[in-house]
LUMGU-108594 format. One record per residue (C-alpha): x, y, z. Coordinates in steps of 0.2 Angstrom, whole numbers, plus 5000, padded with zeros to 4 digits. Layout:
# LUMGU-108594
{xx->X yy->Y zz->Z}
...
END
This chain:
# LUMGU-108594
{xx->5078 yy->4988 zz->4986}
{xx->5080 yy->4970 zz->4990}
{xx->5063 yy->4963 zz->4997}
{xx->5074 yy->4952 zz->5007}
{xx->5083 yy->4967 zz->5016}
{xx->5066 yy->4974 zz->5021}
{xx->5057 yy->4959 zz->5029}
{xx->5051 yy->4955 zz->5048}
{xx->5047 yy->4936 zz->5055}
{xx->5047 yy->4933 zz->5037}
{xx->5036 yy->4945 zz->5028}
{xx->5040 yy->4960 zz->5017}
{xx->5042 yy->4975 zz->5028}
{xx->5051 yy->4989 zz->5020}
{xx->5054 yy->4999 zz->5037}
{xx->5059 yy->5017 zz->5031}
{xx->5046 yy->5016 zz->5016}
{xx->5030 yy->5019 zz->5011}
{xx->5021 yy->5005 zz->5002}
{xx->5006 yy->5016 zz->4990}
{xx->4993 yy->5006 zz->4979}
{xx->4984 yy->5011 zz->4964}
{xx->4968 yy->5003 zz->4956}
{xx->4980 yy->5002 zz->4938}
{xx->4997 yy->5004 zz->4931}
{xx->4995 yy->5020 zz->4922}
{xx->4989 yy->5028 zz->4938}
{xx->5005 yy->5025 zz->4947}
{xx->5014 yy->5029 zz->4930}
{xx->5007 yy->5044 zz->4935}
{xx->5011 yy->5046 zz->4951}
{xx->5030 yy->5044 zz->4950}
{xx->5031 yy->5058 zz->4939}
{xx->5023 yy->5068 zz->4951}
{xx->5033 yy->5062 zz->4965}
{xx->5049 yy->5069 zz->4953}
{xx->5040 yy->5085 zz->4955}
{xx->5042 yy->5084 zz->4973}
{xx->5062 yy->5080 zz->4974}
{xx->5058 yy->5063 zz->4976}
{xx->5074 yy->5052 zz->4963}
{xx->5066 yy->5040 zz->4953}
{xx->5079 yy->5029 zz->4963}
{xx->5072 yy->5031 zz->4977}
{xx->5054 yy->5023 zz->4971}
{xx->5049 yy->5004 zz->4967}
{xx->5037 yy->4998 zz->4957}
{xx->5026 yy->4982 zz->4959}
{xx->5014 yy->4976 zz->4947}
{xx->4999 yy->4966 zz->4951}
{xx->5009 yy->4949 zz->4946}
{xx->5024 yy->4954 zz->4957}
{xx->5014 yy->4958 zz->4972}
{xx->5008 yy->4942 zz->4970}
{xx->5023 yy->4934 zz->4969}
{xx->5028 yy->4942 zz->4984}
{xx->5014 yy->4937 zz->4992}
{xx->5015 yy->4917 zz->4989}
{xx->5033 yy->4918 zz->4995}
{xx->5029 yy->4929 zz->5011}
{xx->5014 yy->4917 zz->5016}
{xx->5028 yy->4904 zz->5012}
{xx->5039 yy->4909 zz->5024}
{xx->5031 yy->4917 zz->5037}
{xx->5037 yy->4914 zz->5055}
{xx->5020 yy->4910 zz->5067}
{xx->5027 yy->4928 zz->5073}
{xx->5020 yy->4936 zz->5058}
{xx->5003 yy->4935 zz->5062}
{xx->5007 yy->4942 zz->5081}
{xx->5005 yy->4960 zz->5071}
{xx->5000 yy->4966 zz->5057}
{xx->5012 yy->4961 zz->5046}
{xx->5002 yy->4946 zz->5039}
{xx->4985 yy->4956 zz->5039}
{xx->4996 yy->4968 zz->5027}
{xx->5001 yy->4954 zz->5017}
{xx->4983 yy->4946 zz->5015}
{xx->4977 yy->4964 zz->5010}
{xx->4990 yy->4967 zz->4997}
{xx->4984 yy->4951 zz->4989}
{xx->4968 yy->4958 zz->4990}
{xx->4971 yy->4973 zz->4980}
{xx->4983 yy->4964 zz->4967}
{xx->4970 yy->4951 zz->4965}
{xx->4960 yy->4965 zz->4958}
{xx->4975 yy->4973 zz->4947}
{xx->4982 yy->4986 zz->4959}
{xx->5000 yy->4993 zz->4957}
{xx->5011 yy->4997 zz->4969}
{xx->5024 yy->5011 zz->4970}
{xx->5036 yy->5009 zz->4986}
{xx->5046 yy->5024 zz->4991}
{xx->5059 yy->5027 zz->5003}
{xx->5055 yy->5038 zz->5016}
{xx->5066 yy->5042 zz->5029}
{xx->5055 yy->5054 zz->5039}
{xx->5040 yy->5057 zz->5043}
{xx->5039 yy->5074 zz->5036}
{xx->5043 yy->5066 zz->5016}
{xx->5030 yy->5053 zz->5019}
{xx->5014 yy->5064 zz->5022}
{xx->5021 yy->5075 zz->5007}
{xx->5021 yy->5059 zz->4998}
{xx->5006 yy->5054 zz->5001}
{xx->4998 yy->5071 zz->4997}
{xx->5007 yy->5071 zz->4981}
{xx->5000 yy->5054 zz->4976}
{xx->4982 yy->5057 zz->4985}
{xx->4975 yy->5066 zz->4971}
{xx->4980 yy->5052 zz->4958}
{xx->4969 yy->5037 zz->4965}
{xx->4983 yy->5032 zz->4977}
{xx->4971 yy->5020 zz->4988}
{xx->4984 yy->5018 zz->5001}
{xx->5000 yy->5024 zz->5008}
{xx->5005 yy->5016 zz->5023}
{xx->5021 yy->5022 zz->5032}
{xx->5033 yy->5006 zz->5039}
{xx->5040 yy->5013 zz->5053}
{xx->5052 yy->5003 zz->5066}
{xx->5036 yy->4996 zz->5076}
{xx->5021 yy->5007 zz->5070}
{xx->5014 yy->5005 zz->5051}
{xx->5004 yy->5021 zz->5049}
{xx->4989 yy->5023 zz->5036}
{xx->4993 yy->5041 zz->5027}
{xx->4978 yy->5040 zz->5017}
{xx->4959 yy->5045 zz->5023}
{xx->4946 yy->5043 zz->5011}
{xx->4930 yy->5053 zz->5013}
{xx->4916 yy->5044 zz->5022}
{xx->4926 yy->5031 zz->5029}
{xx->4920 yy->5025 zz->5046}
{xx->4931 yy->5026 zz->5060}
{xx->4946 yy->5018 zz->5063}
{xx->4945 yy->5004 zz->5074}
{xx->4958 yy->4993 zz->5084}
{xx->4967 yy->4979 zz->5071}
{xx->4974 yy->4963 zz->5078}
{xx->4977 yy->4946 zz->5073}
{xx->4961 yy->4941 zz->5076}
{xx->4950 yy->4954 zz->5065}
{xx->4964 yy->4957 zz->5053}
{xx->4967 yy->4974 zz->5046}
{xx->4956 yy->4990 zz->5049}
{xx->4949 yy->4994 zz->5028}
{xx->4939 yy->5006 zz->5034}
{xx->4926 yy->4998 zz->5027}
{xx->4909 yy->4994 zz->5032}
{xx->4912 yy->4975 zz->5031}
{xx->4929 yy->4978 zz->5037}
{xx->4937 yy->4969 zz->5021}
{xx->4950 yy->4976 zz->5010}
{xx->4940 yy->4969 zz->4994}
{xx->4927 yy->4982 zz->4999}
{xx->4938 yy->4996 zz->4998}
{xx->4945 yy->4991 zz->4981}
{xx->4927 yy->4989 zz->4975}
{xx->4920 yy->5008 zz->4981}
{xx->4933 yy->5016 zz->4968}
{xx->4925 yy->5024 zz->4956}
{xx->4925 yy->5019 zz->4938}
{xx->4938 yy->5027 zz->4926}
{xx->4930 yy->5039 zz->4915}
{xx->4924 yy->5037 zz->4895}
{xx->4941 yy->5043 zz->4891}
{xx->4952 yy->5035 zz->4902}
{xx->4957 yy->5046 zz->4913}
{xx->4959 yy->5040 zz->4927}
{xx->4944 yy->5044 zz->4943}
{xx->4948 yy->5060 zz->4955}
END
């Protein structure tokens, strides 16, 4: 997948994909071995590492048309550089209907996905609802993305994860 394909007024948009963050590199290791076990191809999955979601990052907030920030698009952006900030992974899977997504996203639920967000032709769809949440309310420009938080902030939700066991296993 070439991020350039998949961008809109500037910033990375992979229309026809979900974009699904994990709190570390062995939890989405994890995860795109389950999503073989689904009939997902291991070509049909990305991965991004902290670093590289950064990197996009830089570059989208580089080239951003004034457009961006009409949507969600740049409130995306700024809450993937939350997340990598604070060593999240990304795994970014194509997913040409509706139906494959949601099986996705209960495949990689159960892992420590965070968040699997469905980029559709005008609609970008949170697949993922975490226990306790409060309520969904309406995003725009001005109050930047909906964490479902109760500060609102992305760096919130990265921060209520619970803490990988002694052995290393990763939280359930």
């Amino acid at each position: 997948m070439d991020s350039q394909d998949n961008t809109s007024f500037g910033v990375f948009k992979p229309q026809g994909h979900t974009v699904i963050s994990f709190p570390s590199a062995e939890q989405a290791a994890q995860a795109r071995e389950a999503l073989q076990g689904i009939g997902v191809a291991g070509g049909e999955v990305r991965s991004y590492t902290d670093q590289e979601m950064l990197t996009q990052v830089e570059r989208d907030v580089q080239r951003a048309s004034p457009l961006a920030s009409l949507g969600q698009e740049m409130n995306l952006v700024l809450a993937h550089k939350a997340l990598a900030e604070r060593g999240y992974h990304w795994l970014i899977v194509h997913t040409p209907d509706d139906e494959l997504a949601h099986r996705v996203a209960d495949c990689v639920k159960p892992l420590g996905a965070e968040r699997a967000q469905l980029y559709g032709r005008f609609v970008i769809e949170e697949l993922i609802e975490h226990a306790g949440a409060p309520p969904q309310v309406a995003e725009s420009p001005d109050r930047q993305l909906d964490a479902a938080t109760s500060s609102g902030l992305e760096e919130e939700r990265a921060d209520l994860r619970p803490a990988p066991s002694p052995d290393g296993d990763p939280p359930r």
